[in-house]
N, C-alpha and C positions, 0 to 999 in steps of 0.2 A: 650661864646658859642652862647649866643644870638648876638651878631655882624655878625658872621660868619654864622648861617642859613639865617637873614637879606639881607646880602650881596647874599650869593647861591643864594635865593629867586629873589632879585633884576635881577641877572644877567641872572636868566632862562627866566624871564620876560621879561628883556631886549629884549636876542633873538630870543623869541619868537617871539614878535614886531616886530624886523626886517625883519624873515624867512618870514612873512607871508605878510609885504608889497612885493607889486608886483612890486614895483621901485628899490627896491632890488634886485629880480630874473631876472636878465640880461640873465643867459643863461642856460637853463632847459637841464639837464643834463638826461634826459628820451629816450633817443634810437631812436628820431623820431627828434629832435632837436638838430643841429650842428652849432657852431659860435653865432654868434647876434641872439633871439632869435624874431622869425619871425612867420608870419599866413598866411593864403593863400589869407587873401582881395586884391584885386585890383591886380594879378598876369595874366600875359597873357601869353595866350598858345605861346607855341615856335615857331609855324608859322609865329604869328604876328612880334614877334621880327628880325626873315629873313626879313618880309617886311618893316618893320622901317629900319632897319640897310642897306636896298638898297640908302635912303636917307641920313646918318651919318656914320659917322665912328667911333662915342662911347655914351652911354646912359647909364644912372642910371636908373635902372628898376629892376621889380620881375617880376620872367618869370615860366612858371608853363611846365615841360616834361618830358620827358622819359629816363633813364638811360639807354646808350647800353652797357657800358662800365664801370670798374673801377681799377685804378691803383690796381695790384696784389702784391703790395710789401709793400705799405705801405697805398695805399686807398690816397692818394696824391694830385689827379685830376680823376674826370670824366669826360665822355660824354657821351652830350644829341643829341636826334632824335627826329624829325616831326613823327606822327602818318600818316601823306602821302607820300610814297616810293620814293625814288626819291629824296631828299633835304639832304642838308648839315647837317654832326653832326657839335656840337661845344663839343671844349675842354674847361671846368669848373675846376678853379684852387682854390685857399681858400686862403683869405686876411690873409698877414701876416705869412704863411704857419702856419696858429692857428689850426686848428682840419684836421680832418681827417674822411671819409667815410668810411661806413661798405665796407669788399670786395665781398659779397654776393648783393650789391644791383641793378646790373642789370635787366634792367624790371619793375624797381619799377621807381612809378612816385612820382617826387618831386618838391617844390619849391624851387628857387634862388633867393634872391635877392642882389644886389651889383651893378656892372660897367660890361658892355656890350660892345666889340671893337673889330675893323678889325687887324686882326695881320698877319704878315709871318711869317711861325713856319720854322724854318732851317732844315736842313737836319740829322745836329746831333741830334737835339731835338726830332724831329720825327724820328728817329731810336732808340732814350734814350724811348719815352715813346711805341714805339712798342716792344722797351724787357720788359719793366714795365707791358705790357701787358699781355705778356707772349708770344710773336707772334713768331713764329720759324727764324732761322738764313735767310732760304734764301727769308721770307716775308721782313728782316731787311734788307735786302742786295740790294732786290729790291726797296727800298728810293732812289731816286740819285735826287729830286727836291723839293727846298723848296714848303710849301703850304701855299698859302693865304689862309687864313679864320677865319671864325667866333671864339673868345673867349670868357670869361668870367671871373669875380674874382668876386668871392661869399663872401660876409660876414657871411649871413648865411643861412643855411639850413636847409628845414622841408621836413621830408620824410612823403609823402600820404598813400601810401598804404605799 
């Protein structure tokens, strides 16, 4: 009998020890936190990123914007918008297709951080993710050209507000 409280003892102890180092908690499972888990030092607004990316064609970075968009079927990919009218959204994907976005988070500002590239998004793709959208048949119908632009693959995600 006394073995077996020892042992329980031991092992609550054990995990406790673990739960509570921080090199253990990789990825914080709190509602505000998705993928690797991340903080917003050193993230730069998504303007700056358009203007890097006029010089490269891909960067590791953490980039800090605005959600205009979020896949409605399964929260899959988002996109993000400049707070100045007029500029490119980019399409935000998840490393490894490991987690997923809430489908209410439009308008809410978040951080990214991963791999930053110029991609052409095909014509099937962007008509796949304008019905993911939920965009009516003849907004889909109206595709007929691939689009350069900005992308993303996030490892992880920290929702701001």
């Amino acid at each position: 009998m006394l073995k077996k409280i020892c042992f329980g003892l031991t092992a609550t102890l054990l995990f406790m020890g673990i739960a509570a180092n921080p090199a253990f908690a990789q990825d914080k499972n709190d509602g505000k936190h998705f993928g690797v888990t991340i903080t917003a030092k050193k993230a730069i607004r998504y303007d700056e990123l358009i203007r890097r990316m006029e010089r490269t064609d891909s960067l590791a970075i953490k980039v800090k914007g605005k959600v205009s968009e979020v896949c409605q079927k399964k929260g899959c990919w988002m996109t993000l918008v400049s707070d100045e009218p007029g500029k490119p959204e980019m399409r935000v994907t998840f490393k490894d297709y490991a987690f997923f976005m809430p489908k209410d988070l439009a308008g809410k500002h978040v951080v990214i951080d991963g791999y930053a590239y110029v991609d052409v998004t095909s014509v099937e793709d962007l008509r796949h993710y304008a019905e993911d959208a939920g965009k009516s048949k003849a907004e889909i119908a109206a595709i007929t050209k691939p689009k350069r632009e900005l992308s993303f693959e996030a490892a992880g995600v920290l929702i701001l507000d």
